[in-house]
C-alpha positions in Angstrom: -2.8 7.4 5.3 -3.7 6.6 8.9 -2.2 4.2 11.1 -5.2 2.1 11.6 -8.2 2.0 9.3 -11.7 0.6 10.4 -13.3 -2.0 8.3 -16.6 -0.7 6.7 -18.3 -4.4 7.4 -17.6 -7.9 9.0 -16.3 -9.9 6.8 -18.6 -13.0 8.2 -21.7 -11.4 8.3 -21.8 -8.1 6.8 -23.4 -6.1 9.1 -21.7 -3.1 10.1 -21.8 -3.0 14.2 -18.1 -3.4 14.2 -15.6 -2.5 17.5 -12.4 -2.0 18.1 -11.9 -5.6 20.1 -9.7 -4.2 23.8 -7.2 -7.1 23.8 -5.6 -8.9 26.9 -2.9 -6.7 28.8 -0.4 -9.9 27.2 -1.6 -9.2 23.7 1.0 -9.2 21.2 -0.6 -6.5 18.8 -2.9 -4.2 20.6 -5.6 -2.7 18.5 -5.1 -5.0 15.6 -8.6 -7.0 16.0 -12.4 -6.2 15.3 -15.1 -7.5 16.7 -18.6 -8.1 15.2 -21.7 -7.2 17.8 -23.9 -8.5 15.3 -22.7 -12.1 15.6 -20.5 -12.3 18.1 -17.2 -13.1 16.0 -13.7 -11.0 16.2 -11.4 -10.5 13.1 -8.1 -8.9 11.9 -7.3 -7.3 8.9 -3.8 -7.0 8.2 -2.6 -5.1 5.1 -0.1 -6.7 2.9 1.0 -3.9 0.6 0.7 -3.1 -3.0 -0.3 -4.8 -5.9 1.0 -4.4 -9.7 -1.3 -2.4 -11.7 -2.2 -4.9 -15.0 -0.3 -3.9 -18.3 3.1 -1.8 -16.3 2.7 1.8 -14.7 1.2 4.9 -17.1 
């Protein structure tokens, strides 16, 4: 699995004109943000881990 996977839309307004948002040289996280062209917003999606499958493993 790769280190860092793009988002496939913005979670505001859907459209898919995503970037990579270039942080501040003080940034805490580089690279951890998106940023929307379409409407001007920036995001982060952070990935929390696994979920139980419903009714145990098989």
């Amino acid at each position: 699995m790769s280190g860092r996977a793009q988002p496939n839309h913005c979670p505001y307004c859907g459209d898919d004109n995503l970037w990579p948002h270039l942080p501040a040289e003080d940034a805490e996280a580089p690279g951890a943000s998106w940023e929307c062209r379409s409407c001007l917003r920036k995001f982060d999606v952070k990935y929390h881990g696994m979920i139980a499958r419903p009714g145990g493993n098989r």
